[in-house]
N, C-alpha and C positions, 0 to 999 in steps of 0.2 A: 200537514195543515192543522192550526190550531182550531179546534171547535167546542162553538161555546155551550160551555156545562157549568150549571150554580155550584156543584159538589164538587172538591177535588180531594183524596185522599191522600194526604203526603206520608212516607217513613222516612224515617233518619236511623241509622246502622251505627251504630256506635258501640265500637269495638278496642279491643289490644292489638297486638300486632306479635307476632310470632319470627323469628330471626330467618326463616323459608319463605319466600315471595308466594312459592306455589301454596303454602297453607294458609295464609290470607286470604288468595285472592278465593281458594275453596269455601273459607269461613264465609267471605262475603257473596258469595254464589248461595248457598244453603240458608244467608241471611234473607236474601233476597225473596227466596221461593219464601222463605215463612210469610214476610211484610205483603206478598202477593197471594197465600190463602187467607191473610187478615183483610183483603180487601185494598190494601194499597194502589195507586195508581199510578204513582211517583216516589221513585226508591234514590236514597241521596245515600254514596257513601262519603264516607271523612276522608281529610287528604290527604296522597298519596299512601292508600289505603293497602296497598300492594306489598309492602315494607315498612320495618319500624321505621320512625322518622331518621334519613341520611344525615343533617344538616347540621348536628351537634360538632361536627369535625371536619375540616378540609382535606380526602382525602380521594385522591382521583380515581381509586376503585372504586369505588360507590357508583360512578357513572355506567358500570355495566349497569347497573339497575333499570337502566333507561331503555323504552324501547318506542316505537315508528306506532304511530296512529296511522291507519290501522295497524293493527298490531295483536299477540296475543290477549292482551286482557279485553282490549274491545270486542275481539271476535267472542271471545267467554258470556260477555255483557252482553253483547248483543242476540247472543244467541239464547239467554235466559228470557231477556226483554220481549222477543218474539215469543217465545213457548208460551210467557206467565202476560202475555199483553200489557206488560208496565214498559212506563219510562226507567230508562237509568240514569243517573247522574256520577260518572266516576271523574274520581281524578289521579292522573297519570303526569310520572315522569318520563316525558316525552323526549325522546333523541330526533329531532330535526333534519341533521344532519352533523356528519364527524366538527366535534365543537361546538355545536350549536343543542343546548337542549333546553326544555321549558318547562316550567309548571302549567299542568293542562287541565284541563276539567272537560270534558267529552258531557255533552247530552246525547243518551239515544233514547230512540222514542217506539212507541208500542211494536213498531214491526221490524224492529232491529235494525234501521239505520241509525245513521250517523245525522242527528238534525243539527249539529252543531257543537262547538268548541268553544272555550275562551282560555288564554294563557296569560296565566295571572302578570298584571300589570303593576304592581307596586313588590318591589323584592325585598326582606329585610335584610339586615346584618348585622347583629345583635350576640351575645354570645349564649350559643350553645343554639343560636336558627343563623346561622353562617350559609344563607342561600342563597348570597350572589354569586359565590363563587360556583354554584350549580345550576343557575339557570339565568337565561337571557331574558329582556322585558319583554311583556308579550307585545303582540301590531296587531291583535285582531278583533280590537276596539272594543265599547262597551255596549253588550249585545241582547237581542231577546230572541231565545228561538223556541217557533211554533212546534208546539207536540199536538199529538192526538187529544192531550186531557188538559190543555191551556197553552198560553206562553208564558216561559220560563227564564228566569232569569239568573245566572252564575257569576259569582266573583270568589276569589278564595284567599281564604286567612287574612292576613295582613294587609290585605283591601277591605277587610270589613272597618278599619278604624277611619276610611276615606272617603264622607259622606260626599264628594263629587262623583264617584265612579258609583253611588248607590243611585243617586240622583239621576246619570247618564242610564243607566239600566232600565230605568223605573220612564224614563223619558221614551224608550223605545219601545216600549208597552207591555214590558214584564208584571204578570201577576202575582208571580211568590219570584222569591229571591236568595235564594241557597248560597248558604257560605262552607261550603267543606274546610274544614279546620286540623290544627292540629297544634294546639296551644297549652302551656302545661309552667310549669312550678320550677325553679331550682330546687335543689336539694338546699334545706338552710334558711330559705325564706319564712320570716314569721307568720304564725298564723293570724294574726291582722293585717301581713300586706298580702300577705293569701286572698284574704277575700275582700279588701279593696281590687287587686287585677281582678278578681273573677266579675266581683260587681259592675266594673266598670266597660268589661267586654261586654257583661250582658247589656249593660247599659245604652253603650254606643249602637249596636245595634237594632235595640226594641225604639230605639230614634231615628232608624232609617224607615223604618214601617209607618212612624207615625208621619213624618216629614213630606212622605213620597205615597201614602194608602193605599200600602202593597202589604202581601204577607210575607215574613223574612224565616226561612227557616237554615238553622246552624246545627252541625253535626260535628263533634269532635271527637276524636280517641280519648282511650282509658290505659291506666296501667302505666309501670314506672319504666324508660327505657333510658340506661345510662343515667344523665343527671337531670333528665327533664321528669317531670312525676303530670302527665296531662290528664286535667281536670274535665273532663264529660261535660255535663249540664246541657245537652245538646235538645235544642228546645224548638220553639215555633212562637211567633208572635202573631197578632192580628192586626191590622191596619191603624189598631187605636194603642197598639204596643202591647197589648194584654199577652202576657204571656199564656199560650193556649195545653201546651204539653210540654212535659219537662222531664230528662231522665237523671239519673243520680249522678253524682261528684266521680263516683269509682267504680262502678258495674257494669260490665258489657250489657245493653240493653237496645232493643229495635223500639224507637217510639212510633206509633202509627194514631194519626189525628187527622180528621175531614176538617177542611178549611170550605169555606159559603165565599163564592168567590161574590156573590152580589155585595158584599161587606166593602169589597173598594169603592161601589160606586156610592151608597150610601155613607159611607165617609168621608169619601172627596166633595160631593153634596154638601156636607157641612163644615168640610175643614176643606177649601179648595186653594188649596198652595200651590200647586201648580199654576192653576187662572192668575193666582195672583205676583205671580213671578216678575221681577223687572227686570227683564233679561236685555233689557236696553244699557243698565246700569253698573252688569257687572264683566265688565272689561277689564279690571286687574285682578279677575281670576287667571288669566292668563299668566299672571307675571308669580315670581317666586315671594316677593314683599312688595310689599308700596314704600319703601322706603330705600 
């Protein structure tokens, strides 16, 4: 059950990744306990935090990677999440069943269950994030689940550029809005379109905070793997977009920042988009063009 508290301390884990599943998923255990003597209340790791990123190649061994929610890494998480009284936020490549696997995002909450799931809903296929050929869309709609220290809300990566599914989240009563990420550079890319993508991923996002007077916070990996080089900057917004905490371009680093959850409502008081929605009006949202 969600219960209402003005304070919420969120971390973000922002880390590398190491070519052992099991030393990840250690690094983000040991991450976790620090963010929880700093006072953390809600600990987010980056996505599919467990392995470097699979998705640069189509190659059907990678799918051992995957494993069954419940599962080891949940039972790890969850069993951290009780000791240290925090939420977790992981994200897991899920095996479903033989064929069937998804990109998953697990929330667990202070006592170490399991308060809910979302399986990333938008896939890309892009070169060098070739993840259709690894995961199926997810069916388990766009969701908000109650924790101990609010409700919360998960979308990951490549649904961050998809200001309907920010909007459905934010519709179902999510107070923050977590995107585990894992987004990053080719190799060769100039350093001016370096930092137009970065710009504009922050961009796209600190506009779903302002849109919807939620807090949005994004966590993504560091360090070079193969030909992706991912860019960190894994930050936290406020409902008015302000960027509130921000960690560096290339440094493994845990950010930890209090969000004043009374800020939505004193927001939406003055910028009430919601109220003023014409939800009468938009009926070729449904459709792919109007034309």
């Amino acid at each position: 059950m969600a219960v209402a508290r003005d304070n919420v301390t969120v971390a973000l884990i922002q880390m590398s990744c190491a070519d052992e599943p099991g030393r990840n998923l250690e690094k983000a255990c040991a991450q976790i306990e620090d963010a929880a003597r700093r006072g953390a209340n809600v600990v987010c790791l980056q996505e599919l935090f467990r392995s470097r990123y699979p998705c640069q190649s189509e190659d059907p061994r990678l799918f051992d990677l995957a494993e069954p929610i419940p599962g080891p890494t949940t039972d790890a998480l969850s069993k951290i999440a009780a000791a240290r009284k925090v939420a977790v936020i992981g994200s897991i490549f899920e095996r479903r069943a033989a064929g069937v696997y998804h990109n998953t995002a697990v929330v667990i909450d202070a006592d170490g269950r399991i308060a809910g799931r979302y399986r990333k809903m938008h896939i890309p296929d892009d070169p060098r994030f070739y993840e259709k050929f690894y995961f199926t869309p997810g069916d388990l709609d766009f969701a908000a689940h109650a924790t101990a220290y609010g409700t919360m809300g998960v979308l990951v990566c490549w649904d961050q550029w998809f200001p309907e599914a920010a909007r459905l989240v934010a519709m179902a009563g999510a107070q923050i809005l977590f995107y585990p990420t894992a987004i990053g550079w080719y190799h060769g890319e100039t350093p001016e379109d370096r930092k137009k993508m970065r710009e504009a991923w922050e961009t796209i996002q600190r506009s779903h905070a302002i849109a919807n007077g939620l807090f949005v916070a994004v966590v993504n990996r560091v360090g070079v793997e193969d030909e992706l080089e991912f860019w960190g900057s894994s930050f936290v917004a406020d409902p008015l977009g302000q960027v509130i905490a921000r960690a560096s371009q290339s440094a493994e680093e845990t950010v930890v920042v209090q969000c004043d959850l009374r800020e939505i409502e004193r927001t939406r008081r003055n910028w009430p988009f919601l109220r003023d929605r014409r939800i009468d009006a938009y009926g070729d949202l449904l459709r792919r063009l109007r034309s």
